[in-house]
C-alpha positions in Angstrom: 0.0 0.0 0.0 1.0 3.3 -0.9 1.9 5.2 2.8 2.5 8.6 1.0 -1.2 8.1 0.2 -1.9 6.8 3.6 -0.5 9.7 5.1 -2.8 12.2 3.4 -5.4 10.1 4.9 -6.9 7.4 2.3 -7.0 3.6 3.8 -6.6 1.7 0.1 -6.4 -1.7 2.3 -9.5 -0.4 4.3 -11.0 0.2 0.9 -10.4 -3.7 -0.5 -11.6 -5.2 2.9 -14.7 -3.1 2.4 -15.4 -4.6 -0.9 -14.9 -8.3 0.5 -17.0 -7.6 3.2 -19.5 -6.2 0.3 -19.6 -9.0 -2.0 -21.9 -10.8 -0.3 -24.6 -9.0 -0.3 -24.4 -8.2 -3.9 -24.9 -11.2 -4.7 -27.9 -11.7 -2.9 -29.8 -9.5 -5.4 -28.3 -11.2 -8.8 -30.9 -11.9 -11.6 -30.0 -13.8 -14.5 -30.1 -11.0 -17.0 -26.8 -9.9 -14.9 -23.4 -10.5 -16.8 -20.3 -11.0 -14.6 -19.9 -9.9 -11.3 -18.4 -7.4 -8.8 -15.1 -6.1 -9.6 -15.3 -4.6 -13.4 -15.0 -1.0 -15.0 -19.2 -1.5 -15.3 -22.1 -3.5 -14.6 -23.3 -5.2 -17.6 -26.8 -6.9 -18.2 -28.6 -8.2 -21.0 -31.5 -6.4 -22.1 -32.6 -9.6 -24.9 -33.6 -11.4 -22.0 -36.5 -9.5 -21.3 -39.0 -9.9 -23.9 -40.2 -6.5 -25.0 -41.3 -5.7 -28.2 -40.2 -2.2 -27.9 -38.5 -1.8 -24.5 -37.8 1.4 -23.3 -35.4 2.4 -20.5 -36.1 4.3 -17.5 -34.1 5.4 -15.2 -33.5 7.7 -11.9 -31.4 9.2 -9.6 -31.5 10.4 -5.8 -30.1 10.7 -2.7 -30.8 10.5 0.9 -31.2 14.0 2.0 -30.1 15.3 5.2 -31.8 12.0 7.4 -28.4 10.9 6.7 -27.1 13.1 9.5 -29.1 11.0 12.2 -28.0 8.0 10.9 -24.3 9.3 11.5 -25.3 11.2 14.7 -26.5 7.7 16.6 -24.7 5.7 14.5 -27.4 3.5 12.9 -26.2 2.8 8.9 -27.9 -0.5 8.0 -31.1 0.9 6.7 -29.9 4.7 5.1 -29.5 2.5 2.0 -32.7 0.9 1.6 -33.7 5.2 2.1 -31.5 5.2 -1.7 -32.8 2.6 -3.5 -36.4 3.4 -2.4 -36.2 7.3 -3.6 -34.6 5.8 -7.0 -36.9 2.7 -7.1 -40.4 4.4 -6.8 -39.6 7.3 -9.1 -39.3 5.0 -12.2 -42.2 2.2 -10.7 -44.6 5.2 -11.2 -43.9 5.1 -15.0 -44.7 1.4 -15.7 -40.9 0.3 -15.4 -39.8 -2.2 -13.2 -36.6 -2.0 -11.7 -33.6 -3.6 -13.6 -30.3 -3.1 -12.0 -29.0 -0.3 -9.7 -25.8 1.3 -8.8 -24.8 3.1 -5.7 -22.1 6.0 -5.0 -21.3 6.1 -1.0 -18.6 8.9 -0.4 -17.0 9.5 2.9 -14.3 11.0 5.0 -12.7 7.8 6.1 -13.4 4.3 5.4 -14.5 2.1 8.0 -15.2 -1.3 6.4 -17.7 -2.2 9.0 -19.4 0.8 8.4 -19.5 0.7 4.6 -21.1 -3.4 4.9 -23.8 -1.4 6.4 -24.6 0.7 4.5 -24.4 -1.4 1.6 -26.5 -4.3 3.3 -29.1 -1.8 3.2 -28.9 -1.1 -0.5 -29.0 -5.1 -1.1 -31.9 -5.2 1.2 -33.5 -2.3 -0.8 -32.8 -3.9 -4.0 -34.3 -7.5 -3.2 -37.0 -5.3 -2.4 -37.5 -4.4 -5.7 -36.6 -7.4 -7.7 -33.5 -5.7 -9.1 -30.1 -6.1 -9.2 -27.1 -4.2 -7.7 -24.5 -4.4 -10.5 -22.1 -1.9 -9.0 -20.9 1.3 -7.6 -18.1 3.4 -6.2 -16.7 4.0 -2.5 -14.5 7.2 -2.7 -12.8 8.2 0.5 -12.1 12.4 0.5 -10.5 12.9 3.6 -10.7 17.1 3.9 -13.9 17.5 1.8 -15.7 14.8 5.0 -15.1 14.4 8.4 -14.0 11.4 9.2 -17.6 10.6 10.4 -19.6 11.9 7.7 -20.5 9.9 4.4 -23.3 10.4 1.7 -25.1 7.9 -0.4 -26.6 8.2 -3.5 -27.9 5.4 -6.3 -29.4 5.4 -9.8 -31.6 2.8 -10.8 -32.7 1.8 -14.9 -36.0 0.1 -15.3 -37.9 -0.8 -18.6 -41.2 -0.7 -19.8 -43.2 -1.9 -23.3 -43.2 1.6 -25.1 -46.7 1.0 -25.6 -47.5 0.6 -21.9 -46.0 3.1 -19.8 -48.2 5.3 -17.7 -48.1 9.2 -18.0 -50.1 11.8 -17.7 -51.5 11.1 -21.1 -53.4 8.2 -19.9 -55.2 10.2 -17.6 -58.7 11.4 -17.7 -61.6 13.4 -15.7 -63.5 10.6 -13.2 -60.3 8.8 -12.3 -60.1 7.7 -8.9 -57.4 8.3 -6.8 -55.8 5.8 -4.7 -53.0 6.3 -1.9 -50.6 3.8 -0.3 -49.7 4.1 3.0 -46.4 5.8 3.8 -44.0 4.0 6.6 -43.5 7.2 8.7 -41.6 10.7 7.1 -39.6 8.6 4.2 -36.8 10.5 3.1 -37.7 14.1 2.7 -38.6 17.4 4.9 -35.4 16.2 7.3 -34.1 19.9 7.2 -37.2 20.7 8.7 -37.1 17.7 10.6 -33.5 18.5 12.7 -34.7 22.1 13.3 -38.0 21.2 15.4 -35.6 18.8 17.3 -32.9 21.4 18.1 -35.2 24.0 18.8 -37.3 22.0 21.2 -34.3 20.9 22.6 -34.8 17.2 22.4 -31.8 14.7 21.3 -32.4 11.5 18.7 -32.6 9.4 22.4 -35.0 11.1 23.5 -38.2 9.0 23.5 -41.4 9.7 21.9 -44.8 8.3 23.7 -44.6 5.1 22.3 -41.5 4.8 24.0 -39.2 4.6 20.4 -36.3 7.0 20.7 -36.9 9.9 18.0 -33.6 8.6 16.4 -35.0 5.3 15.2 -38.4 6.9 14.9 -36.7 9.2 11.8 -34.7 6.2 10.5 -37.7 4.2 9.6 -36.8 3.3 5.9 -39.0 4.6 3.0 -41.4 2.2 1.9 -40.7 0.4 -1.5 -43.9 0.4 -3.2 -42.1 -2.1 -6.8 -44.1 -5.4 -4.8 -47.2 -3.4 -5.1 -47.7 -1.8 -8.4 -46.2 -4.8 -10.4 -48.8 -7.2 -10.9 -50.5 -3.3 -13.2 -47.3 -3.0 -15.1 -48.5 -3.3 -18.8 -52.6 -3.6 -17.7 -55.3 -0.7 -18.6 -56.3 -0.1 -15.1 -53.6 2.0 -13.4 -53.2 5.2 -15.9 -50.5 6.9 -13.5 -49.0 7.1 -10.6 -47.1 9.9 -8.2 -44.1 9.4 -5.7 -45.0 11.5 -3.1 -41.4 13.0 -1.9 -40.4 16.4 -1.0 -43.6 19.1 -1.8 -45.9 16.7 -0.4 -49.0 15.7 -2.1 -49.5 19.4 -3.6 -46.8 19.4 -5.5 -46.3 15.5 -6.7 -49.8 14.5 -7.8 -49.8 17.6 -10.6 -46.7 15.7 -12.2 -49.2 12.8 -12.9 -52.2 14.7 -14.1 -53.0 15.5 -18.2 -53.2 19.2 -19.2 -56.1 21.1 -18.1 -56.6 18.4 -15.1 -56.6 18.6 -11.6 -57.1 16.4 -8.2 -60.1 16.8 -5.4 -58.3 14.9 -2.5 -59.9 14.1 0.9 -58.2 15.0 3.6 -60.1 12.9 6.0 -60.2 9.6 3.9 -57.0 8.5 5.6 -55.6 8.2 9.2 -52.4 10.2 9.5 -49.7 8.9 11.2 -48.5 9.6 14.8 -45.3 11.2 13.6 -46.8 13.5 11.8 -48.7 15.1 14.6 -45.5 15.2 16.7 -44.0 17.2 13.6 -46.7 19.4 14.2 -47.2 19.9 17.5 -43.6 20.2 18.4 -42.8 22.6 15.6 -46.2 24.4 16.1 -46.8 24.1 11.8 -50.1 24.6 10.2 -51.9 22.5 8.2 -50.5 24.3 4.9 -46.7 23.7 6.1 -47.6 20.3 6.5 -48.6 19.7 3.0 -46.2 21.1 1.6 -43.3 19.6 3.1 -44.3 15.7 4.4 -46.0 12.8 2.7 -48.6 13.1 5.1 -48.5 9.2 5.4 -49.5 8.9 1.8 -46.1 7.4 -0.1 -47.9 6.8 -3.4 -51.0 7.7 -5.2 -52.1 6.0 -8.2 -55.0 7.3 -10.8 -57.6 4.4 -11.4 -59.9 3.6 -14.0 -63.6 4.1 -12.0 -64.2 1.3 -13.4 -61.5 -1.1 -12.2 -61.1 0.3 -8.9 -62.2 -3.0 -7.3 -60.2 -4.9 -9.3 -57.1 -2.6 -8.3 -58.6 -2.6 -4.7 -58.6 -6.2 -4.4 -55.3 -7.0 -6.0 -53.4 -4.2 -3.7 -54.6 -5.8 -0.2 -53.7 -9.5 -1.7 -50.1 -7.9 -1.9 -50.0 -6.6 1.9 -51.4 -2.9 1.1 -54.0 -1.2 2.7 -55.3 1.1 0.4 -57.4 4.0 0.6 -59.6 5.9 -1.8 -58.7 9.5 -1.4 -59.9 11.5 -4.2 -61.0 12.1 -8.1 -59.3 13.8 -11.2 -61.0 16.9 -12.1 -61.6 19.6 -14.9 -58.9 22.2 -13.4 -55.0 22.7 -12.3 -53.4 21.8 -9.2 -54.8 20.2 -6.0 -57.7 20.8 -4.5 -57.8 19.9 -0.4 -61.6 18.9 1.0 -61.9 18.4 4.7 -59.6 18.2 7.6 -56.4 16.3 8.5 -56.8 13.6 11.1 -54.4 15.0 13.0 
């Protein structure tokens, strides 16, 4: 090993160790498309194994935001990855494209193998999750631009779809219903907002909140990966579109869904809203409007339904685990429309 490079503070034994401790959990999420393994210049798979007639790639790119900080504040890192795959994941599941193969970029200020099999057990995790395979990335240790307790993780994910069959905001019409899945807690977005109504109530991630969870692992709950659940649509008539709901809340990611000239009428009372929600709330005395805006509001996912196949769509979801609820209808008009009150 090179100590001159050493010396300014770059571990390239740490770096091999953490890609032996790695290689396990790659290959947990292998599919047979999947051409080699670990170890080359890129991450090769076969696209003539999928039987499309006219296959169209999609593909995504995210981070984890600023939740990352807990993580590295109470020192939690084995599910910050599922966070990345999930933020990737969904935004391309929404279009009618399921989830091929996935990289991942973790950067940090000092490599700590243990740490880094974390982190990357995570990203496998997230990745079985959604049926695709983890073909790759990069660990870059930057001693001077990070701490040596500071990393950040990011992923990009390529899906495909029949050309024919994606969803869009061309499929959508006036009378579609709108269903939402249930969110697992915040997700991955609003954590700036987040960390200030902690600090400025003066709580710490140990503190506990009346469920007796300390607020740390409370924030970490993973995003919800909704691939299991909008599968068995992919390539059907019934779903038209669908929305990630990430950061601008439901106001601003159910407009990306919607046709020109449409809108949504969305219920606010149709659905429970979670208990961390309320604490948000309470705690950083927000309105209803802030609330919107910023948090999922424990809706992860809304999907525009043909009226009639909402049964059909109804049924299917709670064979797959969901529990769905109806929340609203597309409408002549722009933007969202709230009706009622927040349970909260």
């Amino acid at each position: 090993m090179s100590k001159a490079y050493e010396s300014a503070g770059v571990n390239i034994e740490a770096g091999y160790e953490g890609v032996r401790r790695m290689k396990k959990h790659v290959a947990s999420t292998m599919r047979p498309e999947v051409i080699g393994g670990l170890g080359g210049f890129g991450g090769l798979f076969d696209l003539s194994l999928l039987n499309l007639k006219e296959p169209v790639l999609v593909s995504g790119t995210d981070g984890v935001g600023t939740k990352l900080m807990i993580a590295q504040e109470i020192n939690k890192h084995d599910t910050i990855g599922v966070d990345a795959v999930a933020m990737c994941v969904n935004d391309i599941i929404v279009q009618g494209a399921a989830p091929l193969f996935f990289l991942d970029y973790l950067a940090l200020g000092k490599n700590d193998p243990v740490q880094v099999e974390q982190i990357v057990s995570g990203v496998a995790d997230g990745c079985r999750q959604s049926g695709c395979a983890l073909v790759g990335g990069e660990t870059a240790e930057m001693p001077g631009l990070y701490d040596a307790n500071e990393y950040d993780v990011a992923g990009f994910v390529v899906g495909a779809a029949e050309k024919s069959e994606l969803w869009g905001p061309e499929r959508t019409a006036e009378g579609d219903v709108l269903i939402g899945l249930p969110a697992s807690g915040v997700h991955s977005n609003g954590f700036s907002l987040v960390r200030k109504i902690v600090n400025d109530a003066g709580l710490s991630w140990a503190d506990k909140d009346e469920r007796g969870q300390s607020l740390g692992e409370l924030f970490l709950t993973p995003t919800r990966i909704y691939v299991k659940a909008l599968k068995p649509f992919v390539g059907g008539e019934a779903v038209r579109a669908a929305a990630h709901i990430t950061g601008g809340g439901l106001v601003e990611n159910v407009p990306r869904m919607l046709g020109d000239g449409l809108g949504a009428d969305i219920s606010l009372d149709s659905w429970d809203v979670p208990g961390v929600f309320k604490w948000l709330k309470e705690k950083g005395n927000l309105t209803d409007e802030d609330m919107l805006a910023t948090f999922n509001m424990g809706i992860g996912l809304v999907m525009a339904v043909k009226k009639s196949d909402v049964s059909g769509v109804m049924e299917r979801l709670k064979a797959e685990g969901e529990k769905p609820v109806t929340i609203g209808t597309v409408v002549q008009g722009e933007g969202v429309q709230f009706k009622g009150a927040l349970n909260i």
